[in-house]
DRENTOR-360373 format. One record per residue (C-alpha): residue in three letters; residue number from 0; x, y, z. Coordinates in steps of 0.001 Angstrom, whole numbers, plus 500000, padded with zeros to 6 digits. Example, Ala and Ser with C-alpha at 12.3 -4.5 7.8 and 13.67 -1.06 7.14 Angstrom:
# DRENTOR-360373
rec code->ALA; pos->0; xx->512300; yy->495500; zz->507800
rec code->SER; pos->1; xx->513670; yy->498940; zz->507140
***
This chain:
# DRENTOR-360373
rec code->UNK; pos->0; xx->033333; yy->159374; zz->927773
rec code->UNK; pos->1; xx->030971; yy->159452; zz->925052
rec code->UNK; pos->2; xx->029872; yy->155939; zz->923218
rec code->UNK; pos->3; xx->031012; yy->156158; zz->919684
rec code->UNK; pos->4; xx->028468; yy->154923; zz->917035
rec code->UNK; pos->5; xx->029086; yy->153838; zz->913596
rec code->UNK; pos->6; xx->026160; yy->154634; zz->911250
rec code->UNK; pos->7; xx->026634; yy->152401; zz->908180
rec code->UNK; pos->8; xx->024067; yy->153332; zz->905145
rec code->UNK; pos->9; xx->024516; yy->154119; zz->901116
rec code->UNK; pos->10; xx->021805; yy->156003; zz->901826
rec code->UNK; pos->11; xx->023216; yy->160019; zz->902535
rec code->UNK; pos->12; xx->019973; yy->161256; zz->903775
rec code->UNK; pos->13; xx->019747; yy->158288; zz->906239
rec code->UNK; pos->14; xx->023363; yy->158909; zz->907285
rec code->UNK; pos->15; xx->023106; yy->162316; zz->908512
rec code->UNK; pos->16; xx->019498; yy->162615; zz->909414
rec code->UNK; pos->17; xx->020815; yy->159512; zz->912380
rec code->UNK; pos->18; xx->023827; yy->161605; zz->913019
rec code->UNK; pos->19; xx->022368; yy->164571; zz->913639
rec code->UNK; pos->20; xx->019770; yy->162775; zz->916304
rec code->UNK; pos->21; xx->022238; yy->160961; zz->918207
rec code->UNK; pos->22; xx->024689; yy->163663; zz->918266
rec code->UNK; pos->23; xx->021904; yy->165457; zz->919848
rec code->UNK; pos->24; xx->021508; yy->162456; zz->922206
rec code->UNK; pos->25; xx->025225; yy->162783; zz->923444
rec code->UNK; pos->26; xx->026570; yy->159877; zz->920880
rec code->UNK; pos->27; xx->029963; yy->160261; zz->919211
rec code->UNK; pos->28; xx->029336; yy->159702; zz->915543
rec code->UNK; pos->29; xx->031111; yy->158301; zz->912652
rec code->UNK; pos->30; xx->029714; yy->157598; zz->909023
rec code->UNK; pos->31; xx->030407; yy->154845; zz->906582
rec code->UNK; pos->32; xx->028257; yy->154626; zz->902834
rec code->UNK; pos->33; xx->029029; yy->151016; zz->902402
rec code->UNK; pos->34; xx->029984; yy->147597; zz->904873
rec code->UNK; pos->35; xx->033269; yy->147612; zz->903383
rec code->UNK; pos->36; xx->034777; yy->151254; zz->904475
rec code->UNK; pos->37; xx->033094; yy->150604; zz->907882
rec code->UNK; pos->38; xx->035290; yy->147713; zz->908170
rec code->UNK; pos->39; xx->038269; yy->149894; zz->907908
rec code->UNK; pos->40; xx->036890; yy->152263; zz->910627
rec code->UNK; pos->41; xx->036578; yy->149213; zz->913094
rec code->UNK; pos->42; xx->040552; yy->148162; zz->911946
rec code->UNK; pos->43; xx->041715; yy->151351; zz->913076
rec code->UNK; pos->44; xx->038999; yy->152328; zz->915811
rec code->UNK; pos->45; xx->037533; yy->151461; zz->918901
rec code->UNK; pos->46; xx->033437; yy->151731; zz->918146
rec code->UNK; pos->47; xx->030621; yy->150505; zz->920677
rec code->UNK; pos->48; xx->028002; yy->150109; zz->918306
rec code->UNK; pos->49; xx->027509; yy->149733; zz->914434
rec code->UNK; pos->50; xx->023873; yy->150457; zz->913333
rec code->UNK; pos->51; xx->023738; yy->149395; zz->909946
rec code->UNK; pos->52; xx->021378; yy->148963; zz->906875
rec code->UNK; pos->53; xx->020608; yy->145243; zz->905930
rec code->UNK; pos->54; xx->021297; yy->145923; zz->902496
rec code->UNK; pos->55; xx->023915; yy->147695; zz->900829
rec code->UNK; pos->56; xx->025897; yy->147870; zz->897651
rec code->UNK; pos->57; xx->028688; yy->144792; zz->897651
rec code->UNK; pos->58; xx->028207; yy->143580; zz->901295
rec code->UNK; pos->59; xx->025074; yy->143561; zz->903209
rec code->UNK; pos->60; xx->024696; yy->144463; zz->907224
rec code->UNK; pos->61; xx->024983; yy->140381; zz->907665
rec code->UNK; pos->62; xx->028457; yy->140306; zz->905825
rec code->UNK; pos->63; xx->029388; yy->143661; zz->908627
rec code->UNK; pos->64; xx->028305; yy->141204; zz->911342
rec code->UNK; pos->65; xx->030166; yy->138470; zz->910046
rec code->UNK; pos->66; xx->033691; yy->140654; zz->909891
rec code->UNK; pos->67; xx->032945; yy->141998; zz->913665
rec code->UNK; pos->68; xx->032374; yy->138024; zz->915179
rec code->UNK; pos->69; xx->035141; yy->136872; zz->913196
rec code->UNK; pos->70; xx->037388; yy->139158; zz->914979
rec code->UNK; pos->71; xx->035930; yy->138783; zz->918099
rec code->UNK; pos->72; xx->035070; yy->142601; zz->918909
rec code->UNK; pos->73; xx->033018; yy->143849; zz->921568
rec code->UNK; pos->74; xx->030758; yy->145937; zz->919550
rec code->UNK; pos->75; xx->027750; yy->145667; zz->918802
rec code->UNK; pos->76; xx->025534; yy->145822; zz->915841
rec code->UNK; pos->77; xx->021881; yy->146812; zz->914974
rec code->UNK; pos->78; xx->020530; yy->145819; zz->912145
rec code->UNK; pos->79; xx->018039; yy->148542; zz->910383
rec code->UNK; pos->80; xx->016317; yy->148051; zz->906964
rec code->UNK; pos->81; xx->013004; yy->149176; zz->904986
rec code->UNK; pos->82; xx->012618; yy->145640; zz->903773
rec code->UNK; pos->83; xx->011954; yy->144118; zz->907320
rec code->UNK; pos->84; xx->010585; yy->140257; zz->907376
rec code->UNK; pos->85; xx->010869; yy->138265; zz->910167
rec code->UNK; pos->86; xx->012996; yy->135797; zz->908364
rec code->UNK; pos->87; xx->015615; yy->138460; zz->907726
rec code->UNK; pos->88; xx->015286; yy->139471; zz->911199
rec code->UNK; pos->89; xx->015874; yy->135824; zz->913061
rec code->UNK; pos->90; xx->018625; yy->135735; zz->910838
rec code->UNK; pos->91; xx->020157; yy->138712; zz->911999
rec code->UNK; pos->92; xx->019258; yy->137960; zz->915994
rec code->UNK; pos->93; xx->020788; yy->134122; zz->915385
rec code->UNK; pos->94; xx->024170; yy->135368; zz->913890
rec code->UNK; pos->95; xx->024522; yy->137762; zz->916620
rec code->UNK; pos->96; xx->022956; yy->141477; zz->916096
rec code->UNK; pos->97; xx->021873; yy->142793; zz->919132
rec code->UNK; pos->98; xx->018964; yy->144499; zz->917715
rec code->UNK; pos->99; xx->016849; yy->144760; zz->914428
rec code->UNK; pos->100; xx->015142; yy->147976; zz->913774
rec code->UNK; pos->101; xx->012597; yy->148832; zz->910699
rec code->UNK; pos->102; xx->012583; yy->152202; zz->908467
rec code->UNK; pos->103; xx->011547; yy->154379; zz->909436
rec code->UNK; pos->104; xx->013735; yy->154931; zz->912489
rec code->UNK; pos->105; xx->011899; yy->155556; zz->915757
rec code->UNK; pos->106; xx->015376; yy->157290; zz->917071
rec code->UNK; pos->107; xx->014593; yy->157196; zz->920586
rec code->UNK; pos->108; xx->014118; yy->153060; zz->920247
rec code->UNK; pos->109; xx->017528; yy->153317; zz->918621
rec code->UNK; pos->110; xx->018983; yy->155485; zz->921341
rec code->UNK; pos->111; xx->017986; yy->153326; zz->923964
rec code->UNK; pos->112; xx->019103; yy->150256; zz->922159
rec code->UNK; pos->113; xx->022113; yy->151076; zz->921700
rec code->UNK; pos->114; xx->022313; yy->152114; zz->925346
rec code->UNK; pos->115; xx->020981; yy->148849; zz->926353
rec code->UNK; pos->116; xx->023645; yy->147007; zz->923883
rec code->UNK; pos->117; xx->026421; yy->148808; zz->925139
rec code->UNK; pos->118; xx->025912; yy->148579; zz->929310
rec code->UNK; pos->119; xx->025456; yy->144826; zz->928473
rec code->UNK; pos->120; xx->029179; yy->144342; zz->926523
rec code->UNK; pos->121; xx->030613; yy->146839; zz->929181
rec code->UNK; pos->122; xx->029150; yy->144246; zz->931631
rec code->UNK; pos->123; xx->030215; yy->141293; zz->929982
rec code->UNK; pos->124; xx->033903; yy->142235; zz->929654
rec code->UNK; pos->125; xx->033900; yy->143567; zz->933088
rec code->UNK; pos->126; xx->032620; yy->140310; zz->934542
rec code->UNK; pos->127; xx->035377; yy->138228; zz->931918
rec code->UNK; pos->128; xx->037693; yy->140512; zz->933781
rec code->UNK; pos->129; xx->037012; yy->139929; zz->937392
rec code->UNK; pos->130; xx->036622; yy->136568; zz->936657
rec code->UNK; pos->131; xx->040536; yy->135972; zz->935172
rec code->UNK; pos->132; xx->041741; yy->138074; zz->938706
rec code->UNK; pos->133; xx->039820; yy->135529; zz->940375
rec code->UNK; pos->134; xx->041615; yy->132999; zz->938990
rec code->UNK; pos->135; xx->044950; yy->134745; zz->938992
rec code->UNK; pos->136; xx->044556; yy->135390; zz->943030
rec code->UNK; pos->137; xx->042646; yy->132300; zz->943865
rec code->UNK; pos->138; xx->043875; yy->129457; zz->941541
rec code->UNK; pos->139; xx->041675; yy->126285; zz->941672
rec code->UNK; pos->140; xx->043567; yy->123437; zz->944206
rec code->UNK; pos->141; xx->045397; yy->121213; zz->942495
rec code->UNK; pos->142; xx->043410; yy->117671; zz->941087
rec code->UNK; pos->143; xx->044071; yy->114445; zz->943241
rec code->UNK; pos->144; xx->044825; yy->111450; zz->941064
rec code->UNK; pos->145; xx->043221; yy->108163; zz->942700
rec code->UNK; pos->146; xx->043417; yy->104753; zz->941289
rec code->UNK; pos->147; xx->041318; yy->101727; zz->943128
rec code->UNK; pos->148; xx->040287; yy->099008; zz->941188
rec code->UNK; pos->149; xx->038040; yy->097948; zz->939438
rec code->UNK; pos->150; xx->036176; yy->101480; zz->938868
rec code->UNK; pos->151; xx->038553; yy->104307; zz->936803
rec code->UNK; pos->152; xx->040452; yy->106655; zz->937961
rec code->UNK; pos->153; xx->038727; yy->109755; zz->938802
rec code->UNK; pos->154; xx->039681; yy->113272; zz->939721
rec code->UNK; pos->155; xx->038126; yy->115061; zz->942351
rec code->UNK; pos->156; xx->040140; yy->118598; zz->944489
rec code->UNK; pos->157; xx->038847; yy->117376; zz->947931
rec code->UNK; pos->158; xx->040531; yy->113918; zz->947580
rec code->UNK; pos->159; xx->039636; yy->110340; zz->945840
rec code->UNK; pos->160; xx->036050; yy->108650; zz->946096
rec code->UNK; pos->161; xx->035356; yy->105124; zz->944613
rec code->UNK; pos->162; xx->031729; yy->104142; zz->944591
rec code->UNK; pos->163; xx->031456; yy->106465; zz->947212
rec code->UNK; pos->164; xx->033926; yy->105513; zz->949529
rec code->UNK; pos->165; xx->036219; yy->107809; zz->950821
rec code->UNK; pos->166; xx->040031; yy->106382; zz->949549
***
């Protein structure tokens, strides 16, 4: 199954020129000119990653970032912009975009990026996975309550210690 990419950019040129290279890469892709009618592609469809410009008409790339950890979704974003500064890119890495790419577009970076981005959320949620039918199959013992004086009561599944003496 394909990955499906988002390209988000007011920019037409920039739009299909990226379209037409990761199509040829094997990428499903979608278009959006502006943050806000990419937000109603990812309300109605499952994406993998949004690459988007920093700044846009309205709402910036940020604001796109923003609306997809709000909600929680397991896509992710790459930032791309012709007004790159490290301060803009921090910014971008601390709230959460996987990536931060300059104009001009190097698209076999972005290709692999977004291959890189992708494998590591598929991972992620496959690991969440196992690890809630681990604890479906194998729930955790149930919690000894011990009480000895003077010390407090403390909590431990292999049975109740009190300044390390077995109760």
């Amino acid at each position: 199954m394909p990955i499906k990419v988002l390209v988000v950019d007011d920019d037409e040129n920039t739009r299909i020129s990226l379209r037409l290279a990761l199509e040829a890469d094997g990428y499903n892709v979608q278009l959006a000119s502006s943050a806000e009618a990419a937000m109603q592609i990812l309300q109605t469809e499952l994406i993998d990653a949004v690459i988007t410009d920093l700044v846009m008409g309205q709402m910036s790339g940020l604001d796109l970032l923003g609306f997809l950890r709000e909600r929680r979704m397991e896509t992710i974003l790459i930032i791309m912009t012709a007004y790159s500064t490290i301060e803009s890119a921090v910014e971008a890495i601390r709230r959460g975009a996987w990536d931060y790419i300059p104009k001009p577009i190097d698209v076999a970076k972005l290709s692999l990026l977004i291959h890189q981005g992708v494998s590591n959320t598929q991972l992620r949620v496959e690991n969440r996975v196992l690890k809630e039918q681990l604890r479906e199959r194998f729930p955790p013992p149930p919690q000894k309550k011990c009480h000895s004086s003077p010390s407090p009561t403390v909590y431990r599944p292999s049975g109740c210690y009190n300044a390390g003496l077995r109760q």
